[in-house]
C-alpha atoms as an extended CHARMM CRD file, in Angstrom:
* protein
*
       227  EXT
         1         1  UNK       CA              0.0000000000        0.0000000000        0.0000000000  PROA      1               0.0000000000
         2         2  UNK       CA              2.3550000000        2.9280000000        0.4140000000  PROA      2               0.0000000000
         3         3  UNK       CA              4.4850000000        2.4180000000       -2.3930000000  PROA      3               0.0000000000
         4         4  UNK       CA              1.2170000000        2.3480000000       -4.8020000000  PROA      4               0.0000000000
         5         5  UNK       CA              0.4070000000        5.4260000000       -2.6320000000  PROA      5               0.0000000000
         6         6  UNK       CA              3.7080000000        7.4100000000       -3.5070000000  PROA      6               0.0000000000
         7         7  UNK       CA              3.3330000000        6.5310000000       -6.9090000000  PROA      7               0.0000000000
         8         8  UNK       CA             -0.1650000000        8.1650000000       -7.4500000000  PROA      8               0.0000000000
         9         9  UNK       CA              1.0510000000       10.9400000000       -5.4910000000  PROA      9               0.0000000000
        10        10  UNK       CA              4.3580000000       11.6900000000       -7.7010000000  PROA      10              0.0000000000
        11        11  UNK       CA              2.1190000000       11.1410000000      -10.8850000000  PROA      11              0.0000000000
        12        12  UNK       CA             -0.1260000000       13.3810000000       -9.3900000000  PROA      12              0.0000000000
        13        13  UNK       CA              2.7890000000       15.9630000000       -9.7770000000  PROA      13              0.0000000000
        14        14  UNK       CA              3.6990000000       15.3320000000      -13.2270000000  PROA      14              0.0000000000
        15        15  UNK       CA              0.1820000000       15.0260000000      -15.1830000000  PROA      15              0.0000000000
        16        16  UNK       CA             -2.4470000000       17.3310000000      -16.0540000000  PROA      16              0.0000000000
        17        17  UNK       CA             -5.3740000000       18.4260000000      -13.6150000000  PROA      17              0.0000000000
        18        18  UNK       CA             -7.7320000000       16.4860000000      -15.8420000000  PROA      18              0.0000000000
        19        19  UNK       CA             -5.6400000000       13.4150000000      -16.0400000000  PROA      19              0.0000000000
        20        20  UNK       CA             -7.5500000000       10.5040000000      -14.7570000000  PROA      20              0.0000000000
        21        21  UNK       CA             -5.6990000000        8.3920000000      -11.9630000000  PROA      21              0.0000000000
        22        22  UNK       CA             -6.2050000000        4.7970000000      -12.1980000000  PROA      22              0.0000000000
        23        23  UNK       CA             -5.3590000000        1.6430000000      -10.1690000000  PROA      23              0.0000000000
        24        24  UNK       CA             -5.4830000000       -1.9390000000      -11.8440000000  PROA      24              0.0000000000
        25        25  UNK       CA             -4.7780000000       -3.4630000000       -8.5780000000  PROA      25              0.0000000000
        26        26  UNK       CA             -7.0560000000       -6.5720000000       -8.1560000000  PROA      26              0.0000000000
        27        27  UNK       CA             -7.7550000000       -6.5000000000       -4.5080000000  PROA      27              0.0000000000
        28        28  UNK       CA             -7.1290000000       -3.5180000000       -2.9620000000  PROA      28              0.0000000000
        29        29  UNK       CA             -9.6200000000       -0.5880000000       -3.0910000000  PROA      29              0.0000000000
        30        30  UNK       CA             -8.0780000000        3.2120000000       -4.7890000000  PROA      30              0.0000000000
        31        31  UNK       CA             -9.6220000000        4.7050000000       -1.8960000000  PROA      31              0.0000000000
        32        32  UNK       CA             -6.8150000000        3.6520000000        0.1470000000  PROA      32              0.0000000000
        33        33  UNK       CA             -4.5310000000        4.0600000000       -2.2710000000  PROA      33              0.0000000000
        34        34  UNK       CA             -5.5380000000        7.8310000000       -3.3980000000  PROA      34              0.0000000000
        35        35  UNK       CA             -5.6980000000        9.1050000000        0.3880000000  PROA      35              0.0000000000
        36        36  UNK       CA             -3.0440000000       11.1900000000        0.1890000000  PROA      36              0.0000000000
        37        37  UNK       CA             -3.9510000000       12.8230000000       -3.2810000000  PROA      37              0.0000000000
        38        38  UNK       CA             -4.4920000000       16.7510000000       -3.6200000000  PROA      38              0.0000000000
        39        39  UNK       CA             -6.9150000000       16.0730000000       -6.2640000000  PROA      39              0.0000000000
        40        40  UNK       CA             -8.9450000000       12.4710000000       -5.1110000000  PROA      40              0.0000000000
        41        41  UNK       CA            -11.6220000000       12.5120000000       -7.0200000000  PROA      41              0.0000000000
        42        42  UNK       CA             -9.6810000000       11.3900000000      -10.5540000000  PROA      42              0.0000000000
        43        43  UNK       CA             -8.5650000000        8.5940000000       -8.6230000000  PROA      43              0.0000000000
        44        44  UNK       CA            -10.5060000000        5.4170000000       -9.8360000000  PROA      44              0.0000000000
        45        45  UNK       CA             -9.9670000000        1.5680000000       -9.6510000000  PROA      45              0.0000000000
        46        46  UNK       CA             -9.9910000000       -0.3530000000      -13.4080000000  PROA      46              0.0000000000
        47        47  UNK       CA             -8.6550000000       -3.6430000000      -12.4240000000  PROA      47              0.0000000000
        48        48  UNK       CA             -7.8380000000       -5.6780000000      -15.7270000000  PROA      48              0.0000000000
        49        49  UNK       CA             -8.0530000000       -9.6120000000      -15.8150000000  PROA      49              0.0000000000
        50        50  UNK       CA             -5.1580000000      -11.7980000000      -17.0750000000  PROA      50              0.0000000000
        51        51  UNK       CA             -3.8690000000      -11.9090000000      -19.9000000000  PROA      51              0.0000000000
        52        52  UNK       CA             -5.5940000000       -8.2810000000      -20.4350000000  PROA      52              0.0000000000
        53        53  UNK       CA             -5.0360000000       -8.6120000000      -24.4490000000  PROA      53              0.0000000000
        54        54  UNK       CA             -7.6400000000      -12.2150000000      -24.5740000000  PROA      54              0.0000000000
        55        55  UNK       CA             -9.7630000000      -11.3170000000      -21.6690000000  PROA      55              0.0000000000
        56        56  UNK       CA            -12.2820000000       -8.3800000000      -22.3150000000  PROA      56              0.0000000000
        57        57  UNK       CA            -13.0860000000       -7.7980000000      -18.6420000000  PROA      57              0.0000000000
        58        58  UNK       CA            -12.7070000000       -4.5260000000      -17.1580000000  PROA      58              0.0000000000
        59        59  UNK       CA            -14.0180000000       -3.9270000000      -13.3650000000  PROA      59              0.0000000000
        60        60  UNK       CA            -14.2560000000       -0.3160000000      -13.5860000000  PROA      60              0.0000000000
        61        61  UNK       CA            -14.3530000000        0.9960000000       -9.2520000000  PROA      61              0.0000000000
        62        62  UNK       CA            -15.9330000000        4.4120000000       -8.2740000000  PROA      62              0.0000000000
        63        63  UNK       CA            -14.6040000000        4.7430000000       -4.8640000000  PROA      63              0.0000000000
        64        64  UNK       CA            -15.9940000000        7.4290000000       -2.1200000000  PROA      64              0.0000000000
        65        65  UNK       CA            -14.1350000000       10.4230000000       -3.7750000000  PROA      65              0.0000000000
        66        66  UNK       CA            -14.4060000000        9.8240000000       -7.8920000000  PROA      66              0.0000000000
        67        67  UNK       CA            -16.9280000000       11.9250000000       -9.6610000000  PROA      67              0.0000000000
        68        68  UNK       CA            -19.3060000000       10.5280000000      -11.8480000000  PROA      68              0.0000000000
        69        69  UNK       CA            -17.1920000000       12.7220000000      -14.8050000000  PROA      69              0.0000000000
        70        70  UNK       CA            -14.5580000000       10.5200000000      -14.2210000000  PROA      70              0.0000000000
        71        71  UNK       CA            -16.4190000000        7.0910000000      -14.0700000000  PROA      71              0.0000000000
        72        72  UNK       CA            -18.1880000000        7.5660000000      -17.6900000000  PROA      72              0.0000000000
        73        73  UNK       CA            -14.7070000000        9.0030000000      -19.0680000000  PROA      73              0.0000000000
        74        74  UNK       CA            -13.1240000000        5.9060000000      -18.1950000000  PROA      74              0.0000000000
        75        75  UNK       CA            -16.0940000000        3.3520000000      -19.3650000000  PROA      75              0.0000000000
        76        76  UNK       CA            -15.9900000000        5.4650000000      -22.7210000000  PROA      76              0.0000000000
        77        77  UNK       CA            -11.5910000000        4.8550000000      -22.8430000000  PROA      77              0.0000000000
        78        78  UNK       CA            -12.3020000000        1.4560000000      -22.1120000000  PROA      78              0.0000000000
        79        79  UNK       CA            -15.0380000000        0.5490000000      -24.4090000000  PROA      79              0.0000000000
        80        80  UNK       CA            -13.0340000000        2.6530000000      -27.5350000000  PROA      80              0.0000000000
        81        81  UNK       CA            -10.4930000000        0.3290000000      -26.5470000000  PROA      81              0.0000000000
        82        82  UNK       CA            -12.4280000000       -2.7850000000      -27.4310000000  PROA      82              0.0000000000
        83        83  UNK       CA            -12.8780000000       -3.5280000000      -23.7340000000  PROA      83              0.0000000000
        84        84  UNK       CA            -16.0900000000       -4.4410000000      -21.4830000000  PROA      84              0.0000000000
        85        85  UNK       CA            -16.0310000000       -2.1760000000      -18.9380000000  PROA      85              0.0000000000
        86        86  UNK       CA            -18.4460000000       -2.5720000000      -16.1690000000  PROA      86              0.0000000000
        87        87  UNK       CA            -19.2480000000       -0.1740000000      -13.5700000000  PROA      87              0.0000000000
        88        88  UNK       CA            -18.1740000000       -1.2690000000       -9.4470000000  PROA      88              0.0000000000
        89        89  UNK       CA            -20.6590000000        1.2420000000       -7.6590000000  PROA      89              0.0000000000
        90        90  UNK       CA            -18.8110000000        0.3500000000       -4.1550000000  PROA      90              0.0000000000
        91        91  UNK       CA            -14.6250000000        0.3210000000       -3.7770000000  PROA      91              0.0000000000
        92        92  UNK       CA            -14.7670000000       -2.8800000000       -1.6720000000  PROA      92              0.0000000000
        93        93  UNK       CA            -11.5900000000       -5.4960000000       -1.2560000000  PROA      93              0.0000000000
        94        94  UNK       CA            -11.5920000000       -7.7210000000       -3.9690000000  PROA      94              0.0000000000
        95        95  UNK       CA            -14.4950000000       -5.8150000000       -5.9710000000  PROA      95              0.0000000000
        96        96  UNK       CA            -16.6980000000       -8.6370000000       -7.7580000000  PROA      96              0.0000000000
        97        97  UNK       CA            -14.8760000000      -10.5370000000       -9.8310000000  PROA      97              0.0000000000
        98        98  UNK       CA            -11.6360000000      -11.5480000000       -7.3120000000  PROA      98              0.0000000000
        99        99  UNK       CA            -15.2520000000      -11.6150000000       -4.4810000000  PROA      99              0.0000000000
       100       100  UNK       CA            -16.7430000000      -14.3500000000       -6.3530000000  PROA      100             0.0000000000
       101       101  UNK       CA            -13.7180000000      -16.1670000000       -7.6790000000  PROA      101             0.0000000000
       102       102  UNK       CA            -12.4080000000      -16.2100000000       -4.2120000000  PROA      102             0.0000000000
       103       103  UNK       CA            -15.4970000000      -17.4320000000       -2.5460000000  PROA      103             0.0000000000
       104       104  UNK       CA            -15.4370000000      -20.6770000000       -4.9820000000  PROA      104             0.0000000000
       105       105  UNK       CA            -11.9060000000      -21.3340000000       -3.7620000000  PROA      105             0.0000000000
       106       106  UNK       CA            -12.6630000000      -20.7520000000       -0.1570000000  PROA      106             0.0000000000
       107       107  UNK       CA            -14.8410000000      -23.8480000000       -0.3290000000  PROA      107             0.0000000000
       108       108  UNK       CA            -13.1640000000      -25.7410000000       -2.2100000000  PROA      108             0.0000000000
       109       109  UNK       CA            -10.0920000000      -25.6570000000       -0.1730000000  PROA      109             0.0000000000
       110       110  UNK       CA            -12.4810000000      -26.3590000000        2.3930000000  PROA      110             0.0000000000
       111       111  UNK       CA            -13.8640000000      -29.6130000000        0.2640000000  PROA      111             0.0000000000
       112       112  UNK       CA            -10.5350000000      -30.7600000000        0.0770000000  PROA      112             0.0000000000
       113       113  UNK       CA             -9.3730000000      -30.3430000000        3.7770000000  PROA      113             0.0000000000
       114       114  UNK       CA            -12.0620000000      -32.0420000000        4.8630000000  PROA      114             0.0000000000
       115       115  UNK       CA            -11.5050000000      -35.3430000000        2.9470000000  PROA      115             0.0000000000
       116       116  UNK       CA            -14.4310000000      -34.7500000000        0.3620000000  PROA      116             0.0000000000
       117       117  UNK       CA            -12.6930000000      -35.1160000000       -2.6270000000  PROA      117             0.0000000000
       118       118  UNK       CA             -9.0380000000      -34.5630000000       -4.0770000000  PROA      118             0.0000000000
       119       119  UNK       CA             -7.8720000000      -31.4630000000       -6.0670000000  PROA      119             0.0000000000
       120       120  UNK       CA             -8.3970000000      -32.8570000000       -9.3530000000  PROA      120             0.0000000000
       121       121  UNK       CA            -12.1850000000      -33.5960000000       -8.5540000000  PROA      121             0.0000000000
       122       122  UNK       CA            -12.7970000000      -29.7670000000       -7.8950000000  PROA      122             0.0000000000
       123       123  UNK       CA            -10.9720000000      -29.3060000000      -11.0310000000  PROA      123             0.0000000000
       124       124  UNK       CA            -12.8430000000      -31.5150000000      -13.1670000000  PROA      124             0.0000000000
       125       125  UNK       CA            -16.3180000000      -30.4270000000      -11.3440000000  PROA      125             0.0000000000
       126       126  UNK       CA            -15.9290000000      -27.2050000000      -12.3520000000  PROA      126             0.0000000000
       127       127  UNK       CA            -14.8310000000      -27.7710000000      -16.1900000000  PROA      127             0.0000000000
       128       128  UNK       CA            -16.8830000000      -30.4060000000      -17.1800000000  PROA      128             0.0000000000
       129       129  UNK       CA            -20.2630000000      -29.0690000000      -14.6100000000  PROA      129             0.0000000000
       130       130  UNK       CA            -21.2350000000      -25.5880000000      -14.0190000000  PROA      130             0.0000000000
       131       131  UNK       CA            -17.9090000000      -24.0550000000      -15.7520000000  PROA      131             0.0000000000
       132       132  UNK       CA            -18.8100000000      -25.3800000000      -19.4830000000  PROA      132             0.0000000000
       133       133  UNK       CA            -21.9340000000      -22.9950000000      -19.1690000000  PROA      133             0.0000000000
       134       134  UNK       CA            -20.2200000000      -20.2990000000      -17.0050000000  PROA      134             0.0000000000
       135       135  UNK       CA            -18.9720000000      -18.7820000000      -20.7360000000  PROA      135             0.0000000000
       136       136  UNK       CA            -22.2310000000      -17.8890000000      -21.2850000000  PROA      136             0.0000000000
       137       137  UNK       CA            -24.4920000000      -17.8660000000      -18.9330000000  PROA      137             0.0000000000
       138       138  UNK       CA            -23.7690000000      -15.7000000000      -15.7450000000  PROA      138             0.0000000000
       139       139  UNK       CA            -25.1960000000      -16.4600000000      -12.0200000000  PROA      139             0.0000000000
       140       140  UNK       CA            -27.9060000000      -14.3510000000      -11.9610000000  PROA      140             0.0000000000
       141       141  UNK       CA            -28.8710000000      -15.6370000000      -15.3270000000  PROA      141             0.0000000000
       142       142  UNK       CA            -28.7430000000      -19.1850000000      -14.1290000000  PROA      142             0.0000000000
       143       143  UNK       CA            -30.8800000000      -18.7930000000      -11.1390000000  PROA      143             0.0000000000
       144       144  UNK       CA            -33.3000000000      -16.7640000000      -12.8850000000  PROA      144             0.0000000000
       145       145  UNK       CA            -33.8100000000      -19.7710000000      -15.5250000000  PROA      145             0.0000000000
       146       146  UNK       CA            -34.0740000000      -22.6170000000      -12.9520000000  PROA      146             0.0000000000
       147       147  UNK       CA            -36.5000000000      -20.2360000000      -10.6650000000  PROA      147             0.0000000000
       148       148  UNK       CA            -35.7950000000      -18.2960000000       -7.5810000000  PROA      148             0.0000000000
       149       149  UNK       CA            -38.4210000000      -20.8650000000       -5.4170000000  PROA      149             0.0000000000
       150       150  UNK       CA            -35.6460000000      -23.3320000000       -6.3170000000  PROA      150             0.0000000000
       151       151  UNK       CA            -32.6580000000      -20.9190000000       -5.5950000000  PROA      151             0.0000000000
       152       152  UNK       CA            -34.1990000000      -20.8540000000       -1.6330000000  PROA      152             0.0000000000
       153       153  UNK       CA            -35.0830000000      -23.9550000000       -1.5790000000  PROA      153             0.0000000000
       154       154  UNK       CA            -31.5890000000      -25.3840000000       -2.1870000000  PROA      154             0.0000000000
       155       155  UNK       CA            -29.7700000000      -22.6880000000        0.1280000000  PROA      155             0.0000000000
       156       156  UNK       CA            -31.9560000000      -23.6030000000        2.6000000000  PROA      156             0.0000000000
       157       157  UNK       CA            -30.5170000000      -26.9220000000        2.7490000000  PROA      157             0.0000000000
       158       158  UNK       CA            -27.2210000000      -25.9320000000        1.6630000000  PROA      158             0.0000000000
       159       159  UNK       CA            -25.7230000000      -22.2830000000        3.2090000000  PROA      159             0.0000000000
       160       160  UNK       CA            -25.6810000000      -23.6980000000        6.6880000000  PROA      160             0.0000000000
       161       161  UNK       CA            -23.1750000000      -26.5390000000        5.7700000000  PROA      161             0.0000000000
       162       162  UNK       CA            -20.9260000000      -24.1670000000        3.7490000000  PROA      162             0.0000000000
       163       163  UNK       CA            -17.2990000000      -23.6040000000        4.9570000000  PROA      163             0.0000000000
       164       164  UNK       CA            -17.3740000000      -20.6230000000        7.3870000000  PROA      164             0.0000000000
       165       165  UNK       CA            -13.2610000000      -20.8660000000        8.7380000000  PROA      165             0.0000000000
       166       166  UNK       CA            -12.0220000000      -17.3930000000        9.6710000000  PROA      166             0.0000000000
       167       167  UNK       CA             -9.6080000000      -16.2350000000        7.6560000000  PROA      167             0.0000000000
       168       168  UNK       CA             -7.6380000000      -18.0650000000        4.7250000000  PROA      168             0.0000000000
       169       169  UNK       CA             -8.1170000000      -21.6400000000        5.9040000000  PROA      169             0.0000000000
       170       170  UNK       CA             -5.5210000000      -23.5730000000        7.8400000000  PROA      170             0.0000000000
       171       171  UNK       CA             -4.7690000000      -26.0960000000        5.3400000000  PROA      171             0.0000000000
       172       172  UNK       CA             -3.7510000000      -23.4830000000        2.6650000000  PROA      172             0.0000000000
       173       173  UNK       CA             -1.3810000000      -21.7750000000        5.4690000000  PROA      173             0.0000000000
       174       174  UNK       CA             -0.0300000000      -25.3260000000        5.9600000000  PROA      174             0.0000000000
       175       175  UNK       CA              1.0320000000      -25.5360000000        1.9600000000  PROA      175             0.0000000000
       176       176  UNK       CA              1.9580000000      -21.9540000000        2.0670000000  PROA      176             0.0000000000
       177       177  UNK       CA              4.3080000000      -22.6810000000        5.2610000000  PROA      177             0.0000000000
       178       178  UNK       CA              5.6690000000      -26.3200000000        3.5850000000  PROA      178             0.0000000000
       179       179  UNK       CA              7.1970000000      -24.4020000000        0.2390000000  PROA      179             0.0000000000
       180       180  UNK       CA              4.1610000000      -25.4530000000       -1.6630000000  PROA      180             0.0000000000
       181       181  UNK       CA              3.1640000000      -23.1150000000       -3.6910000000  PROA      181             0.0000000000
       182       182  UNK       CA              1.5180000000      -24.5780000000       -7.0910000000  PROA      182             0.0000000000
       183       183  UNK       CA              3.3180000000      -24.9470000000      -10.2990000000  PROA      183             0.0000000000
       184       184  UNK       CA              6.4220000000      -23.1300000000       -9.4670000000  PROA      184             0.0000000000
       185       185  UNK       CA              7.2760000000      -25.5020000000       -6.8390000000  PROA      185             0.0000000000
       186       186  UNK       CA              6.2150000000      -28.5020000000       -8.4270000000  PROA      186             0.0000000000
       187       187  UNK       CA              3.2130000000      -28.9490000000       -6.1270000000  PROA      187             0.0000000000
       188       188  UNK       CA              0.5810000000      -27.1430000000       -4.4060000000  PROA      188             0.0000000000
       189       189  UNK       CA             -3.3640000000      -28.8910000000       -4.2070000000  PROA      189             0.0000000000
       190       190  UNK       CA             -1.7730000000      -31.2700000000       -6.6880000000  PROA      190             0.0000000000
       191       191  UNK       CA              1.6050000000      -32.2260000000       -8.0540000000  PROA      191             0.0000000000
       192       192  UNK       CA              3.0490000000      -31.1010000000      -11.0680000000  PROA      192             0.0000000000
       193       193  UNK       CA              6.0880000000      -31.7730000000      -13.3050000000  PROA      193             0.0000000000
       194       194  UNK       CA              7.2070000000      -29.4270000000      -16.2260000000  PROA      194             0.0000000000
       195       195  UNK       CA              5.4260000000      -30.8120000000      -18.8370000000  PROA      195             0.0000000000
       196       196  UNK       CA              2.2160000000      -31.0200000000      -17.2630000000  PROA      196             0.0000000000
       197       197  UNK       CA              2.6130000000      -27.4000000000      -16.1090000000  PROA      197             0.0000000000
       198       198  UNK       CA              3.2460000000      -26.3540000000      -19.5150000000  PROA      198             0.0000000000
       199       199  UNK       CA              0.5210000000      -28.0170000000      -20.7670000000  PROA      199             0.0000000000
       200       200  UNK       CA             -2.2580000000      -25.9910000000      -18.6770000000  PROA      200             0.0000000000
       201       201  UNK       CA             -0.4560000000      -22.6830000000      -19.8350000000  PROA      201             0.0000000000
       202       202  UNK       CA             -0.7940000000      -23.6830000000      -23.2520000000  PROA      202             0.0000000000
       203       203  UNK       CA             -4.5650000000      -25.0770000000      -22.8670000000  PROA      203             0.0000000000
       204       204  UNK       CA             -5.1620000000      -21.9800000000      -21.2470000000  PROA      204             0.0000000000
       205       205  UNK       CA             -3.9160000000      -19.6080000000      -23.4940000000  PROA      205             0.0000000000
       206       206  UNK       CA             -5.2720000000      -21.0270000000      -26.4360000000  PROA      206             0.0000000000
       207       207  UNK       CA             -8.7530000000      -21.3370000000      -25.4380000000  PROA      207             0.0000000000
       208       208  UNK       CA             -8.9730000000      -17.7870000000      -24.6190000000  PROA      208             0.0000000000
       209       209  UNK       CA             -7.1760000000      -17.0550000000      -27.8490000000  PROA      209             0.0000000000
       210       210  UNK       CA            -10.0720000000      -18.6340000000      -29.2560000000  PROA      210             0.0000000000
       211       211  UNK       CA            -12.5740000000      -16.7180000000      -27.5380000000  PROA      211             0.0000000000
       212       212  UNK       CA            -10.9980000000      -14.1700000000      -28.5420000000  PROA      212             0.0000000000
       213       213  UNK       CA            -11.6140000000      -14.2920000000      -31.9450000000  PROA      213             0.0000000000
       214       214  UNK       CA            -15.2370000000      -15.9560000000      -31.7130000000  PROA      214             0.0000000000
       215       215  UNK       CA            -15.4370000000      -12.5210000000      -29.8780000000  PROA      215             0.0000000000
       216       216  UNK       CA            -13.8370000000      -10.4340000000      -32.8170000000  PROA      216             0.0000000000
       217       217  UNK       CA            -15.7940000000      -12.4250000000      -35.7940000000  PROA      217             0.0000000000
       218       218  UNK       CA            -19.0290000000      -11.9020000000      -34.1540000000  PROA      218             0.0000000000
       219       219  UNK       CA            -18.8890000000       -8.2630000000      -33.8040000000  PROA      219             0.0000000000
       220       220  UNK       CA            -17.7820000000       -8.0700000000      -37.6020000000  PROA      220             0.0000000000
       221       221  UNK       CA            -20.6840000000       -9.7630000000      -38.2910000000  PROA      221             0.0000000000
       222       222  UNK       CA            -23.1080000000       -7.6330000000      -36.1750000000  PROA      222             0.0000000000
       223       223  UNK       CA            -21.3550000000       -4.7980000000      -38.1220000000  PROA      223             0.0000000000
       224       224  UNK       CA            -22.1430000000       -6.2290000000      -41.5480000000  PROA      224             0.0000000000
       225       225  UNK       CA            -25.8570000000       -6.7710000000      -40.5820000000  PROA      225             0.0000000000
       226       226  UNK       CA            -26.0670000000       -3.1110000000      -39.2960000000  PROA      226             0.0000000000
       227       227  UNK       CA            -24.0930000000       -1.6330000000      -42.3470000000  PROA      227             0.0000000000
């Protein structure tokens, strides 16, 4: 935190008055981070998902200071720059996207820990379940289809069983403390060699290469129907 707060405030020095001040920090809120600015409400938070030039994500954060000038600036930038901005009303820790993506691997570390299944099960549960419609079809959307009487019905039976451990959970410490740390160590939830490592990076890569361009070819063709 204070070396991303010295930066803003030496850019602050060097840029224009109108010069919008943004953070691409994935957790932690520009409100923090600006509290030291002269000028606090050009501070705003546009945190960018990895790799930034495949995914079209960007989380654009109004925090308690930025002025609505400044929040429809930046979603214009963005979107001129063949991005999908969408608009954080509340600079919170982790904002939505890092919220939700967290709170799936809060319980399944918790899964795990408890003996419910191995690492590769929550893997494969995820890409060949819920995650092969994730792409297109959103939470909200997916409880809306199925019916909100069903949405209460099954968290009635299922919230007060969820994993509720204060704090990052013990068994994630543990791995953390033991030197293993995922892919770079050769093991974290699961063991990896080289090759296999590789081979995720390039799976990964090339799928949202992919979707890149089913992204690109489909907004041609909306162009061509409009023209």
């Amino acid at each position: 935190m204070p070396v991303k707060q010295e930066i803003f405030a030496a850019i602050e020095k060097l840029v224009a008055p109108s010069t919008i001040l943004a953070s691409n920090s994935s957790a932690i809120p520009s409100t923090e981070i600006g509290r030291h600015l002269k000028n606090r409400e050009r501070m705003i938070g546009t945190h960018f998902w990895n790799p930034p030039h495949l995914v079209p994500l960007v989380e654009v954060i109004q925090n308690e200071k930025t002025g609505s000038e400044v929040v429809e600036r930046t979603m214009r930038l963005l979107r001129q720059a063949g991005k999908v901005p969408v608009h954080v009303r509340r600079d919170i820790p982790g904002f939505v996207g890092n919220r939700l993506q967290h709170a799936m691997k809060r319980e399944a570390i918790a899964l795990v820990a408890a003996g419910v299944c191995d690492a590769q099960t929550i893997d494969t549960v995820v890409r060949e379940g819920f995650g092969a419609r994730t792409a297109v079809l959103g939470p909200m959307e997916q409880a809306d289809l199925v019916g909100l009487d069903l949405q209460l019905n099954v968290a009635e039976v299922l919230y007060d069983d969820l994993d509720r451990t204060a704090g990052p959970h013990p068994f994630l410490r543990d791995k953390v403390k033991a030197g293993k740390l995922g892919m770079k160590t050769g093991e974290g939830f699961r063991k990896w060699t080289v090759k296999e490592a590789d081979a995720v990076r390039s799976r990964l890569s090339r799928f949202l290469a992919e979707q890149a361009k089913a992204r690109r070819q489909n907004v041609r063709h909306a162009d061509e129907r409009t023209a």
